[in-house]
Short mmCIF file of the C-alpha atoms (twelve columns), coordinates in Angstrom:
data_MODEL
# 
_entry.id   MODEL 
# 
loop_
_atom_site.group_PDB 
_atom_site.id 
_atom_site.type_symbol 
_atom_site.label_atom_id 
_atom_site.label_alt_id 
_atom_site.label_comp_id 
_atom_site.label_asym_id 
_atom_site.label_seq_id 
_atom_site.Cartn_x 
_atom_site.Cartn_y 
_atom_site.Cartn_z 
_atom_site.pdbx_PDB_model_num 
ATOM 1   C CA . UNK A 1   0.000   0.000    0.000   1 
ATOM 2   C CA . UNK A 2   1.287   2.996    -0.510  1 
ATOM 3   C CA . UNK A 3   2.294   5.317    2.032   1 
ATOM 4   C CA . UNK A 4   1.821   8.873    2.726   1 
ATOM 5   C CA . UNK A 5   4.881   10.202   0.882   1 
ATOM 6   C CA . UNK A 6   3.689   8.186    -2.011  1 
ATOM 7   C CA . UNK A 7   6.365   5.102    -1.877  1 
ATOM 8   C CA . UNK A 8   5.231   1.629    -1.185  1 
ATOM 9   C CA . UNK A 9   6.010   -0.874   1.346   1 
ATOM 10  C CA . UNK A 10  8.744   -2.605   -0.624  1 
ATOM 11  C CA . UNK A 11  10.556  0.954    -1.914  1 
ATOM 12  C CA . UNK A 12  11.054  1.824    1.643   1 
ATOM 13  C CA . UNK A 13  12.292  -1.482   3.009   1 
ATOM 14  C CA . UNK A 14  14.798  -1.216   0.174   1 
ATOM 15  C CA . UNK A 15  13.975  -4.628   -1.851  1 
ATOM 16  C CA . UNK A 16  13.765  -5.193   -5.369  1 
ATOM 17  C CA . UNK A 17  10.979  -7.390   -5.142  1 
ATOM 18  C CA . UNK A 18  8.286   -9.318   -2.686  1 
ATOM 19  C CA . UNK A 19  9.089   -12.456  -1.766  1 
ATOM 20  C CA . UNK A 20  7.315   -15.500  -4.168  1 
ATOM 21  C CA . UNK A 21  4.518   -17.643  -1.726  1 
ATOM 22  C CA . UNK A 22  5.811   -20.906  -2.596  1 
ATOM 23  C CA . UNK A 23  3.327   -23.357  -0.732  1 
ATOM 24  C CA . UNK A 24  0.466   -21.223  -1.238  1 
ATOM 25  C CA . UNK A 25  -2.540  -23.356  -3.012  1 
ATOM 26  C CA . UNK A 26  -0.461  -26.576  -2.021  1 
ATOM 27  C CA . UNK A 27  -1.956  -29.751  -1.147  1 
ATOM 28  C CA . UNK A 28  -1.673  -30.215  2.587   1 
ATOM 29  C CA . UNK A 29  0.016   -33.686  3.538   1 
ATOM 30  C CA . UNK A 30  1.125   -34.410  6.840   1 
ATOM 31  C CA . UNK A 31  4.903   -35.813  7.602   1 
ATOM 32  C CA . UNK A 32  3.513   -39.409  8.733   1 
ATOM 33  C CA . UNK A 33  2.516   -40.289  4.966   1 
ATOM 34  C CA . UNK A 34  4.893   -38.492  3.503   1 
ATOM 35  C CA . UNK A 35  7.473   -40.896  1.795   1 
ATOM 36  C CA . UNK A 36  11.148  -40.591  3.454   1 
ATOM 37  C CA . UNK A 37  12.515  -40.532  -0.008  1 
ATOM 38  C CA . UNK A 38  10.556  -39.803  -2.654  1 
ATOM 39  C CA . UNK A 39  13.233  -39.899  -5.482  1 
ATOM 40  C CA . UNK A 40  13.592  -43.924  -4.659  1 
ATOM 41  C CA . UNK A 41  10.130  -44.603  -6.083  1 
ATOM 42  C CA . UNK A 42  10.146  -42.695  -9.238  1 
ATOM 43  C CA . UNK A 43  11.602  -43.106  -12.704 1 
ATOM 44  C CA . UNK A 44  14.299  -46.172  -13.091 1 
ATOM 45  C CA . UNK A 45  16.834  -46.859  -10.023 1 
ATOM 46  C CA . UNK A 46  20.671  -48.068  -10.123 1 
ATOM 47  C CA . UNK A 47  21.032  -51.857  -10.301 1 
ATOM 48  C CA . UNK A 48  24.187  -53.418  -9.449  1 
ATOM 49  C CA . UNK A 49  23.389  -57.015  -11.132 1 
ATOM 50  C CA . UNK A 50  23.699  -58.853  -7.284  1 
ATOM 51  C CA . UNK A 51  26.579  -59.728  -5.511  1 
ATOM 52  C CA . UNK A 52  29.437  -62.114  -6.547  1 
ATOM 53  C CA . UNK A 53  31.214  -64.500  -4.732  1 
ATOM 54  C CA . UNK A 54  34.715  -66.040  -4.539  1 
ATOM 55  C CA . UNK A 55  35.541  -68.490  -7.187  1 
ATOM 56  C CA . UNK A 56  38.230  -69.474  -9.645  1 
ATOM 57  C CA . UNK A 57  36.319  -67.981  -12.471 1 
ATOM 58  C CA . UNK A 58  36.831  -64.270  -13.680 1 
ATOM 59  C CA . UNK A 59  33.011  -63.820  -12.845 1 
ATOM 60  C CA . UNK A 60  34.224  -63.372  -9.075  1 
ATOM 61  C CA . UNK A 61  36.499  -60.424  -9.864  1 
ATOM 62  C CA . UNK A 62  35.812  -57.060  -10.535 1 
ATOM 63  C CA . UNK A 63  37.846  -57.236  -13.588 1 
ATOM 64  C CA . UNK A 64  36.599  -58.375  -16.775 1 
ATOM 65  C CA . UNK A 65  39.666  -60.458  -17.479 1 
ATOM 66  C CA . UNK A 66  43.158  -61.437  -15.746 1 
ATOM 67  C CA . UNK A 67  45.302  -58.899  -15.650 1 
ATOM 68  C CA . UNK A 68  49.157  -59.210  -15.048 1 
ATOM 69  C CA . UNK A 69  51.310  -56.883  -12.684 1 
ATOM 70  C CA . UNK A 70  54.183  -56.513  -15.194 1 
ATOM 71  C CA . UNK A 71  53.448  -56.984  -18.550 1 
ATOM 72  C CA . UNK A 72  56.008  -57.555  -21.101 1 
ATOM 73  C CA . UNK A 73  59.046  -59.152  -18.798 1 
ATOM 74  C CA . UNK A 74  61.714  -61.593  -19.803 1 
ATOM 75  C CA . UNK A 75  61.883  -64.862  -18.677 1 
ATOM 76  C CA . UNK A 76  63.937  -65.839  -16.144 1 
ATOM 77  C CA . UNK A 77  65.899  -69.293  -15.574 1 
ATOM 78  C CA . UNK A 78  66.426  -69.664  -12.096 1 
ATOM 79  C CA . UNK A 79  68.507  -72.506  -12.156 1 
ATOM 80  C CA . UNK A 80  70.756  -70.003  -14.497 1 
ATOM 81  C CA . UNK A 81  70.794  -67.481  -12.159 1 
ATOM 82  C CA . UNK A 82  71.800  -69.942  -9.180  1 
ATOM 83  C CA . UNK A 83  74.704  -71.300  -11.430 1 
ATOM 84  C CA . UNK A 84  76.003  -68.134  -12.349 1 
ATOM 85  C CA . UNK A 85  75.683  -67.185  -7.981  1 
ATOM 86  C CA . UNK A 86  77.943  -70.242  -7.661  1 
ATOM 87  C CA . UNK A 87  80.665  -69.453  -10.245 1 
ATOM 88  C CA . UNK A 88  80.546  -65.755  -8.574  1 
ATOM 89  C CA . UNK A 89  81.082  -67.643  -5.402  1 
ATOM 90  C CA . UNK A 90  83.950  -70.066  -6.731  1 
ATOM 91  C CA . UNK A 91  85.946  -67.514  -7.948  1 
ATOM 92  C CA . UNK A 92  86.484  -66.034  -4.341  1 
ATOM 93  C CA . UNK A 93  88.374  -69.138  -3.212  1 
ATOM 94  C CA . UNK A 94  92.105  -68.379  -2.345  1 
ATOM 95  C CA . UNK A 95  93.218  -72.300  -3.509  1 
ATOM 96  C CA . UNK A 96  91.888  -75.502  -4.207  1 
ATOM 97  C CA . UNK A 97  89.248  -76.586  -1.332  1 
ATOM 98  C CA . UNK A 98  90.873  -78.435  1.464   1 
ATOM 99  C CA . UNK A 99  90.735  -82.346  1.764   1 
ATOM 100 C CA . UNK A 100 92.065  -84.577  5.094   1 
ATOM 101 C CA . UNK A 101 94.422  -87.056  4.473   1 
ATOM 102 C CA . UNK A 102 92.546  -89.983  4.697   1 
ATOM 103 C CA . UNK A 103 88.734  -90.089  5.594   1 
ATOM 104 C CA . UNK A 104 87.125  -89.846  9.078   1 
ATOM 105 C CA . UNK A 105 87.657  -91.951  11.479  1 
ATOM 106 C CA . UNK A 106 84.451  -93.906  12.898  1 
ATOM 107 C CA . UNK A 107 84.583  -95.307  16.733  1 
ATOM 108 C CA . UNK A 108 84.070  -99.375  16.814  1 
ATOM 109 C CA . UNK A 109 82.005  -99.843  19.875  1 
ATOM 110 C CA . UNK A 110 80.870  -97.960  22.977  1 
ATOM 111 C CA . UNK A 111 83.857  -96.946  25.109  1 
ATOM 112 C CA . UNK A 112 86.319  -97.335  22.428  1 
ATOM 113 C CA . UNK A 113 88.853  -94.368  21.305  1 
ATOM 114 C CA . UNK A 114 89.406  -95.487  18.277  1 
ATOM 115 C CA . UNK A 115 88.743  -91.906  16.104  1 
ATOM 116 C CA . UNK A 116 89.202  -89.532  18.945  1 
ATOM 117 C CA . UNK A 117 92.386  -86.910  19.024  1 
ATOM 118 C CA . UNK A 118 93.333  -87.605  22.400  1 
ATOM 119 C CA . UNK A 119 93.754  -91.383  22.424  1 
ATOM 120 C CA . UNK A 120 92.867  -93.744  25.748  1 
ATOM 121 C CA . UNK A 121 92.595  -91.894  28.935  1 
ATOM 122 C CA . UNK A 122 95.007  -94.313  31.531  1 
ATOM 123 C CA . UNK A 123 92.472  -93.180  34.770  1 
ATOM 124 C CA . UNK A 124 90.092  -95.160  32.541  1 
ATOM 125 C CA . UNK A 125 91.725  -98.270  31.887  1 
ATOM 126 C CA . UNK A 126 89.515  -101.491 32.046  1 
ATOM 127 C CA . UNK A 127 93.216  -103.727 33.098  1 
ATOM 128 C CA . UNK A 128 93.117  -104.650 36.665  1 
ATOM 129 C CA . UNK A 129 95.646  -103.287 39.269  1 
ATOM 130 C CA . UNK A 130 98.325  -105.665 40.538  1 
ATOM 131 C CA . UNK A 131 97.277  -107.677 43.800  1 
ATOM 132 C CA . UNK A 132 98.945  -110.081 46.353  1 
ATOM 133 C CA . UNK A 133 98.829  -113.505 45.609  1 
ATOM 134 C CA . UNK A 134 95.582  -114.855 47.328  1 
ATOM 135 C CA . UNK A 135 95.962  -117.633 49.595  1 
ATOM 136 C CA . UNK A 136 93.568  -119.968 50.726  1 
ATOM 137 C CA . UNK A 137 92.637  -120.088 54.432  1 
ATOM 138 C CA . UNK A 138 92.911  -123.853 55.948  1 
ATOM 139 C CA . UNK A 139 90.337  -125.993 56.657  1 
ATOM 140 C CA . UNK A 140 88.380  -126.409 59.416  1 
ATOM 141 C CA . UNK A 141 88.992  -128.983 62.440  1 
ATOM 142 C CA . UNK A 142 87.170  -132.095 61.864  1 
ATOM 143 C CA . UNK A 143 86.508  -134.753 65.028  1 
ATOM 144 C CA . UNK A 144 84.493  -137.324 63.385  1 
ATOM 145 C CA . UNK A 145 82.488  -137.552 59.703  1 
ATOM 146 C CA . UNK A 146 79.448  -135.608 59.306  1 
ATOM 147 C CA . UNK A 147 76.064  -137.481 60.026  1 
ATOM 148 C CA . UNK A 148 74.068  -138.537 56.733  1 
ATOM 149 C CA . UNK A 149 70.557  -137.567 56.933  1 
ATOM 150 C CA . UNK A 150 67.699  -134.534 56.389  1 
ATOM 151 C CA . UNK A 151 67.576  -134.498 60.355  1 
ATOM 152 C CA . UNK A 152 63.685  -135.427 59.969  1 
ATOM 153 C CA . UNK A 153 62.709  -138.856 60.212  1 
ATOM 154 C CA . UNK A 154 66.368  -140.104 60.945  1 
ATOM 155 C CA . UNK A 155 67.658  -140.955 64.735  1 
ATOM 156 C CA . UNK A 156 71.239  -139.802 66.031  1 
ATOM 157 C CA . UNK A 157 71.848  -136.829 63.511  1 
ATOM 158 C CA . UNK A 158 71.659  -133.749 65.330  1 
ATOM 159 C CA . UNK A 159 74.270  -132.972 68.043  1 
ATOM 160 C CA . UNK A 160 72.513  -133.443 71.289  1 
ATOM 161 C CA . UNK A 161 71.414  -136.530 72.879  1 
ATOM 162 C CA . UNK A 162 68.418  -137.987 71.001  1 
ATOM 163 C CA . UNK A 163 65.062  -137.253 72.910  1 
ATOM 164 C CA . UNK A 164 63.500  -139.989 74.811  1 
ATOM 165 C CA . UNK A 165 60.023  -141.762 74.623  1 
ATOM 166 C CA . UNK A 166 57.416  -140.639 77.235  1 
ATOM 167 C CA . UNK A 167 53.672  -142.210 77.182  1 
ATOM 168 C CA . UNK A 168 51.010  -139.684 77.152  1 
ATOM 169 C CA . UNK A 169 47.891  -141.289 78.578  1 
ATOM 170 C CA . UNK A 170 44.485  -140.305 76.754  1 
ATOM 171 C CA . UNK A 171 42.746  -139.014 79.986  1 
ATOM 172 C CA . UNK A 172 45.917  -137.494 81.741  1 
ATOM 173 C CA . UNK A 173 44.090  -133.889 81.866  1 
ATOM 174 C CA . UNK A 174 41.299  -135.392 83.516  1 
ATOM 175 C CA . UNK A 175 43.137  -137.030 85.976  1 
ATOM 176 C CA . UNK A 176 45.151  -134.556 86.728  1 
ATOM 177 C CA . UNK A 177 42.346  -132.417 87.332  1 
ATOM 178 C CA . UNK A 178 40.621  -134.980 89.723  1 
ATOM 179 C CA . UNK A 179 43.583  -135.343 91.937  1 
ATOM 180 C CA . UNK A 180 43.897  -131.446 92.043  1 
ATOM 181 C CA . UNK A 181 40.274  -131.270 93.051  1 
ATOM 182 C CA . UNK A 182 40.632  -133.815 95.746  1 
ATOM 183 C CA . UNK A 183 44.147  -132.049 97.017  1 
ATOM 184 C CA . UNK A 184 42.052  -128.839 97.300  1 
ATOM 185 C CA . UNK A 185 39.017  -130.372 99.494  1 
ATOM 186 C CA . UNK A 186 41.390  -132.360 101.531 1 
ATOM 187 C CA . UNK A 187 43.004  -128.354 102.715 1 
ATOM 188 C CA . UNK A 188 40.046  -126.761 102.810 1 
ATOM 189 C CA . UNK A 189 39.077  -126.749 106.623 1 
ATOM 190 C CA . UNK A 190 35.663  -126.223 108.650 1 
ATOM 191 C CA . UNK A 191 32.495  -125.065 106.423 1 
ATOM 192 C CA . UNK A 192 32.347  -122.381 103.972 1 
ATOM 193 C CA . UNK A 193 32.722  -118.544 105.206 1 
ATOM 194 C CA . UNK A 194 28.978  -117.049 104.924 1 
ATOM 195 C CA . UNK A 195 27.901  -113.445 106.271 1 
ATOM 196 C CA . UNK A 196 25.515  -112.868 108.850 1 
ATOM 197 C CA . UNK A 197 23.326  -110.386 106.333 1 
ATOM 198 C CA . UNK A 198 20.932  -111.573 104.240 1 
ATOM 199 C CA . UNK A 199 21.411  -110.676 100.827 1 
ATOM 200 C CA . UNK A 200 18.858  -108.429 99.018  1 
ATOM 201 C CA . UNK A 201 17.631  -109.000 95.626  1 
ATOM 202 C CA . UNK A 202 17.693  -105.546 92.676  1 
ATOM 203 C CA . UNK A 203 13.784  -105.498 93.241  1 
ATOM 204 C CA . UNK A 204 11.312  -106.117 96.385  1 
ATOM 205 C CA . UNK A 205 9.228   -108.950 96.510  1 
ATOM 206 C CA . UNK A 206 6.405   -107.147 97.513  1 
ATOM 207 C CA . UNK A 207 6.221   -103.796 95.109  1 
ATOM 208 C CA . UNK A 208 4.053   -102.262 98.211  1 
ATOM 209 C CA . UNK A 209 6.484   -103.129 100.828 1 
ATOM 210 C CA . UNK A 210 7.034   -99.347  103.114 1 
ATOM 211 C CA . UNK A 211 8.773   -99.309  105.973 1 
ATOM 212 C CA . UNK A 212 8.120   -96.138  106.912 1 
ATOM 213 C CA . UNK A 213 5.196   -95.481  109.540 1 
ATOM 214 C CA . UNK A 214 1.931   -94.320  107.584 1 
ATOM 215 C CA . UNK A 215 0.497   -90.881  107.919 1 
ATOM 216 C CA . UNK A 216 -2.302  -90.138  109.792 1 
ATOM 217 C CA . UNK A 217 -5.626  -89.918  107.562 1 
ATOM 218 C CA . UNK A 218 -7.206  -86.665  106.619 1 
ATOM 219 C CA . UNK A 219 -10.762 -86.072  107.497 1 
ATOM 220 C CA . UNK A 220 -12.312 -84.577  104.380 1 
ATOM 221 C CA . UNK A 221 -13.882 -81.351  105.185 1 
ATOM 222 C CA . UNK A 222 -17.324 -81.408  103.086 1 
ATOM 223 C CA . UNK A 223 -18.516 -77.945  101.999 1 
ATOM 224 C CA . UNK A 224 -21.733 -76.661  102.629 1 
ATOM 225 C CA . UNK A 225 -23.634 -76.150  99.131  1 
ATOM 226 C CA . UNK A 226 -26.064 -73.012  98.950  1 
ATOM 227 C CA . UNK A 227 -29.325 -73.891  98.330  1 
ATOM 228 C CA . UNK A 228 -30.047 -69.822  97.461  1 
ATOM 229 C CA . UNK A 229 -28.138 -68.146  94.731  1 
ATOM 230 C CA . UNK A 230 -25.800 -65.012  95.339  1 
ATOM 231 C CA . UNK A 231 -27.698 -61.337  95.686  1 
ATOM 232 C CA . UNK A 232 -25.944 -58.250  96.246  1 
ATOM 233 C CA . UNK A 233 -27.698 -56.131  98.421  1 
ATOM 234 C CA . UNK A 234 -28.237 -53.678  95.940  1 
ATOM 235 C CA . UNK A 235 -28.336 -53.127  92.016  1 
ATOM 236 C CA . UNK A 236 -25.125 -51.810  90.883  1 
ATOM 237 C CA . UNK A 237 -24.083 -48.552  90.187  1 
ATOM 238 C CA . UNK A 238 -24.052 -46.904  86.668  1 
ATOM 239 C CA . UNK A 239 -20.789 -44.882  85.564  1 
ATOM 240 C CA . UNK A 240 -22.674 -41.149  85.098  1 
ATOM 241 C CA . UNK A 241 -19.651 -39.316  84.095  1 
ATOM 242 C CA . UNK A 242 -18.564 -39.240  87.788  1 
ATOM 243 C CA . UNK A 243 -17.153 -41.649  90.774  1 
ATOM 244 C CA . UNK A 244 -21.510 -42.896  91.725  1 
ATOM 245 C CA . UNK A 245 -20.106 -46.064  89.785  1 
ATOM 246 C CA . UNK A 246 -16.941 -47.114  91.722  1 
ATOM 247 C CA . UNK A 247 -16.453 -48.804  95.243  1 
ATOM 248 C CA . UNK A 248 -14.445 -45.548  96.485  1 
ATOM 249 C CA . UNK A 249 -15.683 -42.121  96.890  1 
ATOM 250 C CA . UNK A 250 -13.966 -39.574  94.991  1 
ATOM 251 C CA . UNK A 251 -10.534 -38.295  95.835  1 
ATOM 252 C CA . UNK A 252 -9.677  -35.355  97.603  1 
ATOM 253 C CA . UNK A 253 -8.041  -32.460  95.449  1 
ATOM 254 C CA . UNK A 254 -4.443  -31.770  96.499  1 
ATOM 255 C CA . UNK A 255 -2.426  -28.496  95.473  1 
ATOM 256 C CA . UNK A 256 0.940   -29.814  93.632  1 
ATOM 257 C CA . UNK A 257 2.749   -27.662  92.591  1 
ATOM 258 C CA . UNK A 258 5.273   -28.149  89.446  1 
ATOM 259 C CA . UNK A 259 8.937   -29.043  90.578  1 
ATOM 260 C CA . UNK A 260 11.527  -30.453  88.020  1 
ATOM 261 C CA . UNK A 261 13.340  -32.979  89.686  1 
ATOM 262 C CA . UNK A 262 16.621  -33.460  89.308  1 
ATOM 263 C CA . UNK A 263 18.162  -36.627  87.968  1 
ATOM 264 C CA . UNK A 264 19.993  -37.336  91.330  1 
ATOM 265 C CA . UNK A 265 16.368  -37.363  93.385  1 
ATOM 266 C CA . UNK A 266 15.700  -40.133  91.677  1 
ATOM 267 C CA . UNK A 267 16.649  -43.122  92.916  1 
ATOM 268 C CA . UNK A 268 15.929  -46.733  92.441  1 
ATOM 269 C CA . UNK A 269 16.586  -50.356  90.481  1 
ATOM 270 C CA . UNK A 270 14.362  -49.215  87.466  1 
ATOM 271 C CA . UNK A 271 16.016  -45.947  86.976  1 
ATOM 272 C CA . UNK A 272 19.020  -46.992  85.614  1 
ATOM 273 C CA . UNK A 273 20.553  -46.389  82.379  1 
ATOM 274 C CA . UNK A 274 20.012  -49.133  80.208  1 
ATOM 275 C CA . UNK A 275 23.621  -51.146  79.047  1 
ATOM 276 C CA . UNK A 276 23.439  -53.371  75.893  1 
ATOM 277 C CA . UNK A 277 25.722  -56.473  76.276  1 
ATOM 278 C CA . UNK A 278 29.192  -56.229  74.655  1 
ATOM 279 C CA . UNK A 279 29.289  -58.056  71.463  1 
ATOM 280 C CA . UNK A 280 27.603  -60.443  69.381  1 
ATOM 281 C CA . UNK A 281 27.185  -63.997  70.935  1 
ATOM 282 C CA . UNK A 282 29.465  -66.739  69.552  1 
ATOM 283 C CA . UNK A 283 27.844  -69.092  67.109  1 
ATOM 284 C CA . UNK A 284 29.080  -72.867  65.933  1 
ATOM 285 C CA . UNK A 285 31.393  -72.220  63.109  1 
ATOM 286 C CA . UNK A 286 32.337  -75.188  60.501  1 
ATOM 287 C CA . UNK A 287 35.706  -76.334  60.409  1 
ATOM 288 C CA . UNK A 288 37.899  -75.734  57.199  1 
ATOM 289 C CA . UNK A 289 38.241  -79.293  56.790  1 
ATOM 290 C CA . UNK A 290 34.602  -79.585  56.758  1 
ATOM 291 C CA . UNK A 291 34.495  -77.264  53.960  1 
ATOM 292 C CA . UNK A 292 36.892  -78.338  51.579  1 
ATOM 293 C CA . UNK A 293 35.267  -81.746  51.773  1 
ATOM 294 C CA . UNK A 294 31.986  -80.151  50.979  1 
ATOM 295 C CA . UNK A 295 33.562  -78.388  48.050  1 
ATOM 296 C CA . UNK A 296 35.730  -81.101  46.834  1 
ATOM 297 C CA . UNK A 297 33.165  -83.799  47.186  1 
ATOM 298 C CA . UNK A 298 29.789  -83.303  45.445  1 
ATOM 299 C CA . UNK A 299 26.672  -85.828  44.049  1 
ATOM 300 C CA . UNK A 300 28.392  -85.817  40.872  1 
ATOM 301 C CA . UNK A 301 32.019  -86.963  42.278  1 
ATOM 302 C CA . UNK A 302 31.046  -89.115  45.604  1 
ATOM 303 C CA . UNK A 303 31.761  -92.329  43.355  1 
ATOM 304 C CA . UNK A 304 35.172  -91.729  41.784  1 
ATOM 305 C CA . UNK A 305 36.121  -89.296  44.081  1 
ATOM 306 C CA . UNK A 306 39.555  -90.656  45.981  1 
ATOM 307 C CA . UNK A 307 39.789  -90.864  49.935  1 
ATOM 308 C CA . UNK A 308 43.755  -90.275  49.523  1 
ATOM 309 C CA . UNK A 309 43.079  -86.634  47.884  1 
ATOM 310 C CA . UNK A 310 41.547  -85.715  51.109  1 
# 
């Protein structure tokens, strides 16, 4: 609109032009149906042709066709090149290459030195060291012949006096113990020894055997039974707010005054300051021993387990 000097909006603001309304007479659409890219469901899209995998075909290379890193190199003979290393080699060499006398020695057996540089070793000689002449010791002193025979079964062979026959009677235990039995009553003198208290048997013969003197009997003291029931001599009294309902008449008012009191006033057993006792209380504790077993030794183990490991 123009204003009163007679410029418009736009001349004063300084601007070429007004700004273009873009969206106006646009269809509305809201951003939950609108498409997050349009572009990728219009007109033709890229397709790569799937993807390839690793074989000894050129289809599983990017490249067409082999290609070679260096193209256009000679051959090569390496067993040329190693011949010509060895003739470089060769012609280093001072003289002609150095050959022993005579071949190597190889030792004959185990402990030989046949082959080594330093020959045998005298500490280790195998020949025995010169010794006295041995001499025999003389024989023993013999009286008479030595005695043919095992020793079992045969008389007169060992050297003590050969053992004599005795008789061993079939009942000699039971004699013997008949004329010890008879020796023993024939000692014995006067009648048995026997005390003068007669001997009491574990339990009574009579179970209601007392020896004590019985009580005197108690006269039962019968009770006299009412024949009338219980009345009180008058109805009792109904709680009216006051003390009509109660067996005792209604105290006296006394002035008390308010007096702290002071904490050494009061005196007695219940006033004291409460103590806790010292410490938890000790409580059965499993050995280590026990534990280790526990761990070591399981349903799954208890069979093959070993008593040795433990």
């Amino acid at each position: 609109m123009p204003a009163e000097g007679g410029k418009t909006d736009m001349e004063r603001i300084g601007l070429f032009s007004e700004m273009e309304y873009v969206t106006v007479g646009d269809k509305y659409l809201s951003s939950f149906n609108r498409p997050f890219n349009e572009a990728a469901s219009k007109n033709k899209q890229m397709l790569p042709g799937g993807s390839k995998e690793m074989s000894n075909l050129q289809a599983g290379y990017f490249d067409p066709h082999f290609v070679r890193i260096f193209e256009g190199e000679g051959y090569v003979n390496l067993n040329q090149v190693r011949r010509r290393h060895m003739m470089e080699e060769a012609k280093k060499n001072l003289g002609k290459a150095f050959l022993p006398s005579s071949g190597e020695k190889k030792p004959c057996g185990l402990g030989s030195y046949y082959g080594t540089i330093g020959g045998p070793v005298p500490f280790f000689s195998a020949q025995s060291k010169p010794r006295e002449k041995y001499e025999a010791p003389g024989k023993n002193l013999y009286t008479n012949p030595g005695k043919k025979g095992t020793g079992y079964g045969y008389a007169n062979v060992t050297i003590g006096k050969q053992f004599s026959h005795s008789a061993d009677f079939y009942d000699a235990p039971k004699l013997n113990f008949k004329k010890e039995n008879e020796e023993h009553h024939r000692l014995v003198k006067g009648t048995p020894f026997k005390l003068n208290l007669y001997p009491r048997e574990y339990f009574d013969t009579n179970p209601y055997l007392f020896e004590n003197p019985l009580p005197p009997i108690k006269k039962i003291e019968k009770k006299e039974l009412l024949t009338h029931p219980f009345k009180p001599s008058s109805p009792g009294k109904k709680a009216g707010g006051m003390k009509a309902g109660t067996f005792d008449p209604y105290p006296s008012h006394s002035a008390d005054p308010y007096v702290v009191k002071l904490s050494s006033q009061i005196s007695g057993k219940g006033a004291k300051i409460f103590h806790p006792p010292s410490g938890p209380k000790s409580r059965p504790v499993e050995s280590i021993m026990t534990l280790n077993v526990k761990r070591a030794l399981n349903m799954k183990n208890y069979k093959t387990a070993s008593v040795q490991s433990y």
